[in-house]
C-alpha positions as CSV (number, residue, x, y, z in Angstrom):
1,X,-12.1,-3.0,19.3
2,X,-10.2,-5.3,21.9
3,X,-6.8,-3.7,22.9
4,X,-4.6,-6.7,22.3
5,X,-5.7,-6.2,18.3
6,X,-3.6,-4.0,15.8
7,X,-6.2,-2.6,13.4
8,X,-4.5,-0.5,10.1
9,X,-5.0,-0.4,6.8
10,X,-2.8,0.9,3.7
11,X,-2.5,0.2,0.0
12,X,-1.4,-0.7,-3.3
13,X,-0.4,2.6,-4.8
14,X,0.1,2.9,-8.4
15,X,0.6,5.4,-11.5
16,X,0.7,5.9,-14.9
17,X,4.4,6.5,-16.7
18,X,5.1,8.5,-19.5
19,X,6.3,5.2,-21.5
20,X,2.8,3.4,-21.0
21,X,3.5,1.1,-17.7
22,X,3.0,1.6,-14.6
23,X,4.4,1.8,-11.1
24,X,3.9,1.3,-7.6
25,X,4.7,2.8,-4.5
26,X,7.2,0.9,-2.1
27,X,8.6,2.9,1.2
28,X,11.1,2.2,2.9
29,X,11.2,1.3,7.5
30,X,14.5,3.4,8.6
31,X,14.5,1.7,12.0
32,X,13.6,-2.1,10.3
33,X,15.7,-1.9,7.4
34,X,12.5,-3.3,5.4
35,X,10.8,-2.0,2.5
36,X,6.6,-2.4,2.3
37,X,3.5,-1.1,1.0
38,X,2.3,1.9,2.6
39,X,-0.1,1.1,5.9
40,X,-0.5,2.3,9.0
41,X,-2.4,1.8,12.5
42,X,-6.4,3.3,12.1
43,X,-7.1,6.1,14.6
44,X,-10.2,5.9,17.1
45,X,-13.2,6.3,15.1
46,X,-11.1,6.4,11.8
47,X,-13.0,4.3,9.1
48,X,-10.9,2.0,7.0
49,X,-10.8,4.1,3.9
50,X,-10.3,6.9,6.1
51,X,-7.1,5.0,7.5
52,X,-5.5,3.8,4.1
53,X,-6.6,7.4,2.5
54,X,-4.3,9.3,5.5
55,X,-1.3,6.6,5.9
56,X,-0.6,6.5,2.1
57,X,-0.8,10.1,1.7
58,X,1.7,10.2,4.9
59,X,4.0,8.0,4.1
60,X,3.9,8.4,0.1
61,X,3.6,12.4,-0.6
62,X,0.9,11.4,-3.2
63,X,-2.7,12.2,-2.7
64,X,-4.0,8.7,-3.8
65,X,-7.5,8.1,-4.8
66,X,-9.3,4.7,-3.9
67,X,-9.7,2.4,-7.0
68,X,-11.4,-0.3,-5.7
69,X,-11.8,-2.1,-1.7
70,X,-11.1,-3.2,0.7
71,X,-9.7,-5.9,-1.5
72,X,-7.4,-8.0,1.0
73,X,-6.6,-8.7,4.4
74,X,-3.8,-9.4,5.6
75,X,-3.2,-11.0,9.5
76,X,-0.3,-11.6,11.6
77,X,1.9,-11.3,15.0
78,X,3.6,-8.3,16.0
79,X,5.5,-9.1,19.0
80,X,2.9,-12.1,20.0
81,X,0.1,-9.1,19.4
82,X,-2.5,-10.4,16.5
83,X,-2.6,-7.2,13.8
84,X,-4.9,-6.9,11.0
85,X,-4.3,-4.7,7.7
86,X,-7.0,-4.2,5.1
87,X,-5.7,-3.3,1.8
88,X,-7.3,-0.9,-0.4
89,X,-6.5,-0.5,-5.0
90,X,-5.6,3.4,-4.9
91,X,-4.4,5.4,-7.9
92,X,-1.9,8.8,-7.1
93,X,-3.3,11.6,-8.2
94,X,-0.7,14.2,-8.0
95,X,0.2,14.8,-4.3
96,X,3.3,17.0,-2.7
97,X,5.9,14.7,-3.0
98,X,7.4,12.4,-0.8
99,X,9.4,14.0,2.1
100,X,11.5,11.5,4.6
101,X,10.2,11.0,8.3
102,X,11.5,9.3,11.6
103,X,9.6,5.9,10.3
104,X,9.7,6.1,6.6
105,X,12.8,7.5,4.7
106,X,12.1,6.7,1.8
107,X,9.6,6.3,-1.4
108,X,10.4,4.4,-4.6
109,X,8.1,4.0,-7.6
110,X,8.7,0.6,-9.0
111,X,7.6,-2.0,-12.4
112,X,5.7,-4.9,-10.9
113,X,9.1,-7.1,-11.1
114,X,10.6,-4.8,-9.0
115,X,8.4,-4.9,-6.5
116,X,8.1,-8.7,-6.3
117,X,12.0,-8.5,-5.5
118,X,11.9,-5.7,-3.1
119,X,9.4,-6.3,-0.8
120,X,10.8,-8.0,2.7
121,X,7.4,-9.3,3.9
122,X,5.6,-12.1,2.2
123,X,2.0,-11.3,3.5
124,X,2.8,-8.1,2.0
125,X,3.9,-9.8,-1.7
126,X,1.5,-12.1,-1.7
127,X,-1.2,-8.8,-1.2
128,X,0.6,-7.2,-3.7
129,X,0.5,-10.2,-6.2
130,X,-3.6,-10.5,-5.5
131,X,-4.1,-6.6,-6.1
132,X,-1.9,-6.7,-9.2
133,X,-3.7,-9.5,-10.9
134,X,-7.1,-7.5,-10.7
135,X,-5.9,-4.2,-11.6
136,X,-3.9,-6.5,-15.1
137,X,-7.5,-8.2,-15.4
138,X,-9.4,-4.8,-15.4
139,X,-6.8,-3.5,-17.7
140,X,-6.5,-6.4,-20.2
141,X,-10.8,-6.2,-20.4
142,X,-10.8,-2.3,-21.1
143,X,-8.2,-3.0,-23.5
144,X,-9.9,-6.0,-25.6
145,X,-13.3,-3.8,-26.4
């Protein structure tokens, strides 16, 4: 892997509510003010699955489960540096709870609408838009049969 490239990966987090619906996993940047799906840099020799699995679990408290992916990329400049994210369909399957760090301070399980609102990156929303459409597709199929 060149070292002027940013390799991470993360995910679309979601769970099952009492009422039927479901919600996703947004966390809040402390030090950039910015909420965003949970992702993080891979480690040296980390796999991509092994990446999203670790970050989201960081970042989130949940122990999520992979669902589907990699499903998107995502690619862009972090201070002039080109980073790529892959983006993995995870489920939460129970999990510690979430438990503020230095870099994330805070987790919020959210409807899809309030997602669309609260995420500050567009790359991110249009990820997020992409994932949700498969997992409503999936959904709408299981239901029709």
């Amino acid at each position: 892997m060149p070292k002027d490239l940013i390799v991470a990966a993360g995910g679309v987090l979601f769970r099952g509510r009492a009422d039927g619906h479901i919600s996703f996993a947004s966390v809040h940047k402390a030090k950039l003010e910015e909420w965003c799906l949970p992702k993080g840099k891979c480690k040296e020799d980390e796999t991509w699955r092994e990446c999203a699995l670790r970050e989201v679990r960081e970042e989130t408290g949940s122990s999520p489960l992979i669902v589907s992916g990699p499903d998107e990329t995502s690619a862009y400049l972090v201070a002039g540096v080109p980073k790529i994210v892959v983006w993995f369909t995870m489920i939460a399957d129970g999990g510690p709870g979430f438990e503020a760090g230095n870099e994330i301070d805070d987790c919020a399980w959210l409807s899809a609408a309030e997602m669309r609102k609260r995420l500050s990156h567009p790359t991110e929303l249009a990820v997020f838009n992409s994932i949700l459409a498969r997992i409503s597709e999936t959904a709408n199929y299981q239901g029709s049969g």
